[in-house]
DOBAFI-159270 format. One record per atom (N, C-alpha, C): x, y, z; residue number from 0; residue in one letter. Coordinates in steps of 0.2 Angstrom, whole numbers, plus 5000, padded with zeros to 4 digits. Layout:
N
x=X	y=Y	z=Z	num=NUM	residuo=A
...
***
This chain:
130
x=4897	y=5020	z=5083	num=0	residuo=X
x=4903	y=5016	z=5081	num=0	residuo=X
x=4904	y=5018	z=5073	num=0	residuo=X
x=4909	y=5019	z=5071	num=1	residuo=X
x=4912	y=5023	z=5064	num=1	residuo=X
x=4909	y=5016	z=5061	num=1	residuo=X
x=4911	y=5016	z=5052	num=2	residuo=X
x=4910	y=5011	z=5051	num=2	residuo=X
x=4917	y=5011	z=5049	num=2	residuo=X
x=4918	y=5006	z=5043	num=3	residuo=X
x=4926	y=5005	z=5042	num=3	residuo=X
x=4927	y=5010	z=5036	num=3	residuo=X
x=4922	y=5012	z=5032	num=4	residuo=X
x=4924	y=5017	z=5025	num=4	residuo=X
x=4928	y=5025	z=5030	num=4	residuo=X
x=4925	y=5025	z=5033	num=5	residuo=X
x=4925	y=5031	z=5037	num=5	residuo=X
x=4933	y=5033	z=5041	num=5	residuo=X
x=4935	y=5026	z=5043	num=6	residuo=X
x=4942	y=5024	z=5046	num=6	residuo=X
x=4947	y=5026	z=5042	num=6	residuo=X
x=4947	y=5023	z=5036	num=7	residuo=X
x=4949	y=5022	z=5032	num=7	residuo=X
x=4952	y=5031	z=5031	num=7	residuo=X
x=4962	y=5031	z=5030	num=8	residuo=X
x=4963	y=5036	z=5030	num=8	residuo=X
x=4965	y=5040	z=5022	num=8	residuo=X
x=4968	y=5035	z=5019	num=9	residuo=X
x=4969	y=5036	z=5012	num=9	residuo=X
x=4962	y=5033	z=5008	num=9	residuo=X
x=4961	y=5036	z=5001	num=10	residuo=X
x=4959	y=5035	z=4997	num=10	residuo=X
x=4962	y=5028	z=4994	num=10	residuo=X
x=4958	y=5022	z=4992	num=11	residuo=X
x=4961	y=5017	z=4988	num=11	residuo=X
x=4960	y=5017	z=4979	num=11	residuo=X
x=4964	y=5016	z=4976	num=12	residuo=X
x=4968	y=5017	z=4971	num=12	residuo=X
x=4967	y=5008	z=4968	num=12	residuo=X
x=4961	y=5006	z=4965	num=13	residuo=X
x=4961	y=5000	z=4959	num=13	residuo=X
x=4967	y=4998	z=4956	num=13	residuo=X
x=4970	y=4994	z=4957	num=14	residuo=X
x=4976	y=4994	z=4954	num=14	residuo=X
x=4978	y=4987	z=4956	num=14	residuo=X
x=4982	y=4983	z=4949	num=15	residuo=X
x=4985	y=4978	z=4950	num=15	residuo=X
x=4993	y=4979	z=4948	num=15	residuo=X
x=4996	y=4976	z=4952	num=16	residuo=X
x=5004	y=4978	z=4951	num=16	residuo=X
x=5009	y=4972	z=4955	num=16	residuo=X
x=5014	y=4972	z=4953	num=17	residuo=X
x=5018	y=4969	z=4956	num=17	residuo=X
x=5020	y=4966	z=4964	num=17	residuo=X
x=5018	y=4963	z=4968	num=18	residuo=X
x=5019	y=4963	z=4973	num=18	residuo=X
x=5022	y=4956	z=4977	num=18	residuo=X
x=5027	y=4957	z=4982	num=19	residuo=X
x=5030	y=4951	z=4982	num=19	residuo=X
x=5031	y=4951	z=4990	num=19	residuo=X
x=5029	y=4947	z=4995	num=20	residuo=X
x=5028	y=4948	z=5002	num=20	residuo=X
x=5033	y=4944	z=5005	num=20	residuo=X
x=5035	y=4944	z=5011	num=21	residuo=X
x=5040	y=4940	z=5015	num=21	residuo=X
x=5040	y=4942	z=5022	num=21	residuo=X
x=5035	y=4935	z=5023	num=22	residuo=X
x=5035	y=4932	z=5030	num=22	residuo=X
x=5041	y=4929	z=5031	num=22	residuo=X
x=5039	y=4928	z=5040	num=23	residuo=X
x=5045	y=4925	z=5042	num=23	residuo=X
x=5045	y=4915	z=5042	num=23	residuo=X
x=5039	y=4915	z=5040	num=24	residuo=X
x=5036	y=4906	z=5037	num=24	residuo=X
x=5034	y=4906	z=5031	num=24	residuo=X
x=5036	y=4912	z=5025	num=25	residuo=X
x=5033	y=4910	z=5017	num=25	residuo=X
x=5035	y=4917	z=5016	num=25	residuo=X
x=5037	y=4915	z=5007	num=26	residuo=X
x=5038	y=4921	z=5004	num=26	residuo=X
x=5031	y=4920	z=4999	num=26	residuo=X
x=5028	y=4925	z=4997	num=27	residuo=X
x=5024	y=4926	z=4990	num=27	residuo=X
x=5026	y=4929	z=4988	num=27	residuo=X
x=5027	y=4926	z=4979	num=28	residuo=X
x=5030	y=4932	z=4974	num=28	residuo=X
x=5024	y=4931	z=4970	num=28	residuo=X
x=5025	y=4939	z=4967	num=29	residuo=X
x=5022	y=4941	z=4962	num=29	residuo=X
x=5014	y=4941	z=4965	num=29	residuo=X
x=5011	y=4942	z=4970	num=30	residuo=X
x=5004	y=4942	z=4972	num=30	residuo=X
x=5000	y=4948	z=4967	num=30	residuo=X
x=4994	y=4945	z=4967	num=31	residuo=X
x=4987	y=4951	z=4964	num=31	residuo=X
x=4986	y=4954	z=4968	num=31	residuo=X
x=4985	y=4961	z=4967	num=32	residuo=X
x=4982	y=4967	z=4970	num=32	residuo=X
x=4975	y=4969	z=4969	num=32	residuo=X
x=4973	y=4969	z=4972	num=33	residuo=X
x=4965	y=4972	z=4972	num=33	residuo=X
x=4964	y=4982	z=4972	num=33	residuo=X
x=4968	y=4981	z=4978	num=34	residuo=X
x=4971	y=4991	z=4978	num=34	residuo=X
x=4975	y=4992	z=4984	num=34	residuo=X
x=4976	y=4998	z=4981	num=35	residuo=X
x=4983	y=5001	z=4984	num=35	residuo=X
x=4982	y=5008	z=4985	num=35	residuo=X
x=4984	y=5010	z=4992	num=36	residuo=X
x=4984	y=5017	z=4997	num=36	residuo=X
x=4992	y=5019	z=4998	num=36	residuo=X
x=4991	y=5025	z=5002	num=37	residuo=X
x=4994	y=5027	z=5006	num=37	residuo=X
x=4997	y=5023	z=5012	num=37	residuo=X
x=4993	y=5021	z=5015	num=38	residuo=X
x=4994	y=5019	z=5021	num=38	residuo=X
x=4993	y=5011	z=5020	num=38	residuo=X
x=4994	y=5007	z=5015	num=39	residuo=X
x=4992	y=5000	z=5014	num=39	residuo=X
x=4990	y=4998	z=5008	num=39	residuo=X
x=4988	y=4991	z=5008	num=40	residuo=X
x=4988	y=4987	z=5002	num=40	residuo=X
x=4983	y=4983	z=5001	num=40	residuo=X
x=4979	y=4978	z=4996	num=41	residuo=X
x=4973	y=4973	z=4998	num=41	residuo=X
x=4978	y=4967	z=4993	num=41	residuo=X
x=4980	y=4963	z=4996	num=42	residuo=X
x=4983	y=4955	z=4991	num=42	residuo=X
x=4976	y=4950	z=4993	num=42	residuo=X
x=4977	y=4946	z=4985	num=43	residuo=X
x=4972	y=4941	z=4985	num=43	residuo=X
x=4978	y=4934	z=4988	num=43	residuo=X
x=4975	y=4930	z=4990	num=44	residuo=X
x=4977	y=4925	z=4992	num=44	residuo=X
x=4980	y=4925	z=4998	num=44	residuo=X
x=4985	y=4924	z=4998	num=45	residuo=X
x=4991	y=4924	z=5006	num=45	residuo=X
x=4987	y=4921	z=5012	num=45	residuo=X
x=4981	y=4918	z=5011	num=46	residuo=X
x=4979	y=4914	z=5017	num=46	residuo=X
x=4979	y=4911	z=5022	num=46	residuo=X
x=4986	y=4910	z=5021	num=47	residuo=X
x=4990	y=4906	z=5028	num=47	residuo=X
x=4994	y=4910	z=5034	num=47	residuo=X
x=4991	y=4917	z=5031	num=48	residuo=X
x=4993	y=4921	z=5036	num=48	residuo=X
x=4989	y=4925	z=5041	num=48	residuo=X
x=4989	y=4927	z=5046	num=49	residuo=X
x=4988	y=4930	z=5054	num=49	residuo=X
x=4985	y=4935	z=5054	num=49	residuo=X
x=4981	y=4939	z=5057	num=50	residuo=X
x=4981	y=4946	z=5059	num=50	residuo=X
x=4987	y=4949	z=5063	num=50	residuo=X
x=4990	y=4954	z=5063	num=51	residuo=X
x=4996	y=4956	z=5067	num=51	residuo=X
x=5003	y=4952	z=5062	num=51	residuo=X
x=5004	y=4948	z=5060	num=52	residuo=X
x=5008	y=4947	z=5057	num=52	residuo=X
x=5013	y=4951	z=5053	num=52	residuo=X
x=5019	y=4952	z=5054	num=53	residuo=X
x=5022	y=4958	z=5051	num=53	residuo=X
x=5027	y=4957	z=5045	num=53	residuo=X
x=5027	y=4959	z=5038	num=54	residuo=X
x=5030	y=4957	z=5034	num=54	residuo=X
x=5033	y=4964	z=5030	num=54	residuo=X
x=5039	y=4961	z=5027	num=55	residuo=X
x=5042	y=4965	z=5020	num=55	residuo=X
x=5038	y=4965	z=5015	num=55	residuo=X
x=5038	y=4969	z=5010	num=56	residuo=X
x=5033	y=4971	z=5006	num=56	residuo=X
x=5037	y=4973	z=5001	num=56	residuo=X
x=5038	y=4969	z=4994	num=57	residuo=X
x=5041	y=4973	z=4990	num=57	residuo=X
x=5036	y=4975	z=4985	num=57	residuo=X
x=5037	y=4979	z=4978	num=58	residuo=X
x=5033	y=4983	z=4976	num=58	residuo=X
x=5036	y=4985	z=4969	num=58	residuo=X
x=5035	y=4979	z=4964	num=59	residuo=X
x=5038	y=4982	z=4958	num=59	residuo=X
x=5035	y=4982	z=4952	num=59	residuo=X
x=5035	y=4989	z=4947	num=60	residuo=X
x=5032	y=4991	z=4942	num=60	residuo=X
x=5037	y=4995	z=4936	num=60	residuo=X
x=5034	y=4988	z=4930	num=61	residuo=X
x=5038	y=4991	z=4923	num=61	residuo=X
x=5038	y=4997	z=4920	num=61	residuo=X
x=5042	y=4999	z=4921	num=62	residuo=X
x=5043	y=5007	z=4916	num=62	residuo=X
x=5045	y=5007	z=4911	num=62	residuo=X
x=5046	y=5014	z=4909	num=63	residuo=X
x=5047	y=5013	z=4902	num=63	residuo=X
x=5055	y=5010	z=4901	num=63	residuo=X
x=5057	y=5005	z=4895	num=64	residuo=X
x=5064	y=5002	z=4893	num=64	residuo=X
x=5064	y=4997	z=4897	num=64	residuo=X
x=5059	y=4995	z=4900	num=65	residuo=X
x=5060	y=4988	z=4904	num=65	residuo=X
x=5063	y=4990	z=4910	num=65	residuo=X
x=5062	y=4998	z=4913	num=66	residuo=X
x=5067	y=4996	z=4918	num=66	residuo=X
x=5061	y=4994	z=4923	num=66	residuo=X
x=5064	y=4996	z=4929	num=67	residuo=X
x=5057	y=4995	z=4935	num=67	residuo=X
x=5061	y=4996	z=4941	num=67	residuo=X
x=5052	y=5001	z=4944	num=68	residuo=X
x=5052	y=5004	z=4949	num=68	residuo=X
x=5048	y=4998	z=4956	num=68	residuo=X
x=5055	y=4998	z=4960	num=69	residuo=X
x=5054	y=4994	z=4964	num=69	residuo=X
x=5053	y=4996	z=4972	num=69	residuo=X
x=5050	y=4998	z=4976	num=70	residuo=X
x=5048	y=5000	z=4982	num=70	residuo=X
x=5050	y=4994	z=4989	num=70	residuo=X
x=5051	y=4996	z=4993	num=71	residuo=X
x=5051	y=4992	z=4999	num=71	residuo=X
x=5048	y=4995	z=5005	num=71	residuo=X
x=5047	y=4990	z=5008	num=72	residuo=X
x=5043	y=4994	z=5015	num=72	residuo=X
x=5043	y=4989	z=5018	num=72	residuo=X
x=5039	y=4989	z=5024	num=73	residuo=X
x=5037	y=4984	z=5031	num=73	residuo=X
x=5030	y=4984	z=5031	num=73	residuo=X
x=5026	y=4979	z=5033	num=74	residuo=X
x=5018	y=4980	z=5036	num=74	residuo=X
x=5017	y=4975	z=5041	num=74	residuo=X
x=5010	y=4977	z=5042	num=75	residuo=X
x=5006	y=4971	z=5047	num=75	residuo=X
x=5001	y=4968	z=5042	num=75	residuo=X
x=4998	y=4962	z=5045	num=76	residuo=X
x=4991	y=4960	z=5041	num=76	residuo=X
x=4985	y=4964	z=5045	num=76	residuo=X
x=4981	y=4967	z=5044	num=77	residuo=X
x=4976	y=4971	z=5046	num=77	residuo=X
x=4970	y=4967	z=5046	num=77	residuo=X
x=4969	y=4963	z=5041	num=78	residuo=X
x=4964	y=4959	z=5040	num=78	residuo=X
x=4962	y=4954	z=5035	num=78	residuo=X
x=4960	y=4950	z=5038	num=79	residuo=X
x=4961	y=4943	z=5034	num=79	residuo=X
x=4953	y=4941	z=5031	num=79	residuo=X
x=4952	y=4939	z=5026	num=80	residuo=X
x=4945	y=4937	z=5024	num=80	residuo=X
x=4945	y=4929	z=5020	num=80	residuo=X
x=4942	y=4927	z=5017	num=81	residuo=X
x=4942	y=4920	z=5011	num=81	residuo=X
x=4944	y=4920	z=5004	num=81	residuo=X
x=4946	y=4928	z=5004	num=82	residuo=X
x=4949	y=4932	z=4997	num=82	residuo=X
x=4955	y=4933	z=4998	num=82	residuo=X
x=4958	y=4937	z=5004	num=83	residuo=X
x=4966	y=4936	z=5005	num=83	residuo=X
x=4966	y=4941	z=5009	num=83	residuo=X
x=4970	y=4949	z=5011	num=84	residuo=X
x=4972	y=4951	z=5015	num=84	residuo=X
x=4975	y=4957	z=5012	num=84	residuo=X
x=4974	y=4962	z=5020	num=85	residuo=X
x=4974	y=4968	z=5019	num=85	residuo=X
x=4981	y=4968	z=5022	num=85	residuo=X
x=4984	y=4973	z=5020	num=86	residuo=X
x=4990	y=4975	z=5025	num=86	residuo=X
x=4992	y=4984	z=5024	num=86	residuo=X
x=4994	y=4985	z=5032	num=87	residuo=X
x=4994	y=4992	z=5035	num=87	residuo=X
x=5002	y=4994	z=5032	num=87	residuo=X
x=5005	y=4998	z=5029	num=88	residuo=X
x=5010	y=5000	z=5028	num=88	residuo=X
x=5013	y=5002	z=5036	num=88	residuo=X
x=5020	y=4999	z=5038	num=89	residuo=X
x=5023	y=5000	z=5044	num=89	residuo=X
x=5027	y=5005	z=5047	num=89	residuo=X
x=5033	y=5004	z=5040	num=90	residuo=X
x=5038	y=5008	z=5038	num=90	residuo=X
x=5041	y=5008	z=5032	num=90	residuo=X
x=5040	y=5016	z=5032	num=91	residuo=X
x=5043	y=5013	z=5024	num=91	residuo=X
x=5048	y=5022	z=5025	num=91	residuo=X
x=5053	y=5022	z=5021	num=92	residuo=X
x=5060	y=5027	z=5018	num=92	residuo=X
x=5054	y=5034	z=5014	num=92	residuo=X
x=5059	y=5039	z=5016	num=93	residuo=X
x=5054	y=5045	z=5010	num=93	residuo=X
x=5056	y=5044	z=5004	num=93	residuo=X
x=5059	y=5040	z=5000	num=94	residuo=X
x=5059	y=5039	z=4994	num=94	residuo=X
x=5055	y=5034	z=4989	num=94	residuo=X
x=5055	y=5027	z=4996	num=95	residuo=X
x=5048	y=5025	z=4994	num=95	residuo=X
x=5041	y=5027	z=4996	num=95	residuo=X
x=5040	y=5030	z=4998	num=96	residuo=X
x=5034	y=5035	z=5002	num=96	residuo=X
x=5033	y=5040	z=4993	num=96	residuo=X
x=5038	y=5043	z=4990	num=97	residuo=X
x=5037	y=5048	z=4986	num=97	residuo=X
x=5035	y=5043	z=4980	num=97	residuo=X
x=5038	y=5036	z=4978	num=98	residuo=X
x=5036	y=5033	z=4973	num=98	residuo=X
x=5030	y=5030	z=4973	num=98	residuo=X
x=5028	y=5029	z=4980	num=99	residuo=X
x=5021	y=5027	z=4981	num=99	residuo=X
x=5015	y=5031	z=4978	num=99	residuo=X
x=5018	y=5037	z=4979	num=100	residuo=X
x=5012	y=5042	z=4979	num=100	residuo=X
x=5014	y=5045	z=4971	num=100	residuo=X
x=5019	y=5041	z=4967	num=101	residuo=X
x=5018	y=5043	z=4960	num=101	residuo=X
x=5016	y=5038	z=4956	num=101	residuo=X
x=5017	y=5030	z=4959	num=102	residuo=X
x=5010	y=5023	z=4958	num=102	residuo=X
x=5002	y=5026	z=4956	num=102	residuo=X
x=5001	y=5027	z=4962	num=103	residuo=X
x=4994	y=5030	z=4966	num=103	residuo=X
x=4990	y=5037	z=4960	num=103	residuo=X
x=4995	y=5042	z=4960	num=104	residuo=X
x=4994	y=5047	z=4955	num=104	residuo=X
x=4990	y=5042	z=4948	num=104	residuo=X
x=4997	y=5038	z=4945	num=105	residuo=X
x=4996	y=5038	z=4938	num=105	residuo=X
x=4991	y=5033	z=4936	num=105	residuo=X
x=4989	y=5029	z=4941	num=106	residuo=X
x=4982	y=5023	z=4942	num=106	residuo=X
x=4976	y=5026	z=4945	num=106	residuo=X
x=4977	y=5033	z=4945	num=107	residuo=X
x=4971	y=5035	z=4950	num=107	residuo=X
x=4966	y=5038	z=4943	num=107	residuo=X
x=4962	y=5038	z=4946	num=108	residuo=X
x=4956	y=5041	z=4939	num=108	residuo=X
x=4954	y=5049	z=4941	num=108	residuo=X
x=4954	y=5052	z=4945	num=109	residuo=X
x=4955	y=5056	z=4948	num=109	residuo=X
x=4962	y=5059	z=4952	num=109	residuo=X
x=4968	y=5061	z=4946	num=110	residuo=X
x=4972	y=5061	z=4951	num=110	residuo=X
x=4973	y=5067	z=4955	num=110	residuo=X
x=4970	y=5073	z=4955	num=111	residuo=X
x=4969	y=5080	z=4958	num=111	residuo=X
x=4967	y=5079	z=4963	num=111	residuo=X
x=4962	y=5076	z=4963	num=112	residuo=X
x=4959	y=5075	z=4971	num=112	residuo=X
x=4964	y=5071	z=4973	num=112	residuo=X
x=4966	y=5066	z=4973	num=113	residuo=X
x=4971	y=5063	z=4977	num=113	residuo=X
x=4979	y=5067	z=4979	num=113	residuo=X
x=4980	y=5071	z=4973	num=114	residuo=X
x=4988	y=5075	z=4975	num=114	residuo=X
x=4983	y=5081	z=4980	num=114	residuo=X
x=4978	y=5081	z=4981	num=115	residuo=X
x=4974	y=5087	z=4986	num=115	residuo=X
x=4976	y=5082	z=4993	num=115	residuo=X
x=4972	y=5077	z=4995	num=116	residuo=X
x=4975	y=5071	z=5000	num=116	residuo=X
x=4981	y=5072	z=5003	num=116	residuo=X
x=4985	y=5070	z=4996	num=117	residuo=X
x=4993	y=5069	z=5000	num=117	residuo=X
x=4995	y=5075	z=5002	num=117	residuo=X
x=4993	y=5084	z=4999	num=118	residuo=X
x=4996	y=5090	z=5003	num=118	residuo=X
x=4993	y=5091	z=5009	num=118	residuo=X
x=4986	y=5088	z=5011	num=119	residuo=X
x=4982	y=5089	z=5016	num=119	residuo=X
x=4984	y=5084	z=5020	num=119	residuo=X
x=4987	y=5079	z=5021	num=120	residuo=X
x=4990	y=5075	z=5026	num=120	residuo=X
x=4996	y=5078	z=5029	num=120	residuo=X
x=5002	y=5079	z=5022	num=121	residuo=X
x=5008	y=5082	z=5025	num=121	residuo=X
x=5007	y=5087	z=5028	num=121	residuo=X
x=5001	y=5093	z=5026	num=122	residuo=X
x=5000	y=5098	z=5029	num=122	residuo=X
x=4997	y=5095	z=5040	num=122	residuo=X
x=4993	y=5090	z=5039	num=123	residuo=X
x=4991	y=5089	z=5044	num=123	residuo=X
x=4998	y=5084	z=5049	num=123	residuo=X
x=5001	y=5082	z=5046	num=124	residuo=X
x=5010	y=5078	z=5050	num=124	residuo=X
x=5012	y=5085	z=5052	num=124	residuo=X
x=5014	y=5089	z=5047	num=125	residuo=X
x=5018	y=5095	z=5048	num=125	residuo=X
x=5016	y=5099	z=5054	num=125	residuo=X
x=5009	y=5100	z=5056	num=126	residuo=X
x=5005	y=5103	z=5062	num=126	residuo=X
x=5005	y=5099	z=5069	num=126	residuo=X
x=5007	y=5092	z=5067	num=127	residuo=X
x=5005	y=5088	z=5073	num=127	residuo=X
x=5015	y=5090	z=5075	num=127	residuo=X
x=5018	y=5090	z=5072	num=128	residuo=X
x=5026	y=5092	z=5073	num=128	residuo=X
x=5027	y=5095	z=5077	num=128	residuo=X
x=5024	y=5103	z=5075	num=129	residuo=X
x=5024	y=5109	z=5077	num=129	residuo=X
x=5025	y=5110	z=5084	num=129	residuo=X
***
C-alpha cells in the first residue's frame, strides 16, 4: 500500500495567505493556511465540516498598491483531523490555475524545481489528450 507522501501529486508550498471558504451551512473568512499545492490546500480550523463536502474557495493576496489578487475555485474536504482540513482543488478557470502557480512560484524556497513540476504535468495532461 503507497503511503500518503507518495500520493500526494503536487509539491506543497508553506504558506500562509488569505483564504475565505463557503459551504452550503458556513462561510469562513479569512482562514489560516498551513500549505498550498497545485491540486489543494491545508486550512486550520473549519471543524464543522465533513469529508466529501464540497465548497467555493476564495483565494486573496496583497500586492504591490494594495491591490489584490484574488483567485476562485471549487473543492472537496479530502480530510479532516483535530487541526482543520485539507481540501482537493475541484474546479478551477485557466486564469486561476496560472495565478496559482505564480502564488506557489513566489512562496516556494525552491522555485526551479517546482516550475520543472508544473512543465512536467502539462507535459504529462497534454499526452494523456493526445
Amino acid at each position: 500500500m503507497e503511503d500518503q507522501e507518495s500520493r500526494r501529486r503536487n509539491t506543497r508550498v508553506p504558506v500562509e495567505i488569505g483564504i475565505s471558504l463557503i459551504f452550503p451551512n458556513r462561510l469562513y473568512e479569512q482562514c489560516k493556511t498551513r500549505d498550498l499545492c497545485l491540486s489543494g490546500l491545508w486550512v486550520y480550523d473549519c471543524l464543522d465540516q465533513k469529508m466529501g463536502e464540497r465548497c467555493e474557495i476564495e483565494i486573496s493576496e496583497k500586492q504591490a498598491n494594495n491591490i489584490f489578487r484574488i483567485i476562485r475555485m471549487r473543492g472537496e474536504v479530502v480530510r479532516v483531523d483535530n487541526e482543520g482540513i485539507a481540501i482537493l482543488f475541484r474546479d478551477m478557470n485557466f486564469r486561476s490555475y496560472t495565478d496559482l502557480q505564480t502564488i506557489l512560484l513566489y512562496h516556494s524556497e525552491d522555485p526551479y524545481t517546482l516550475a520543472e513540476e508544473f512543465v512536467e504535468q502539462f507535459g504529462a495532461k497534454q499526452s494523456k489528450e493526445a
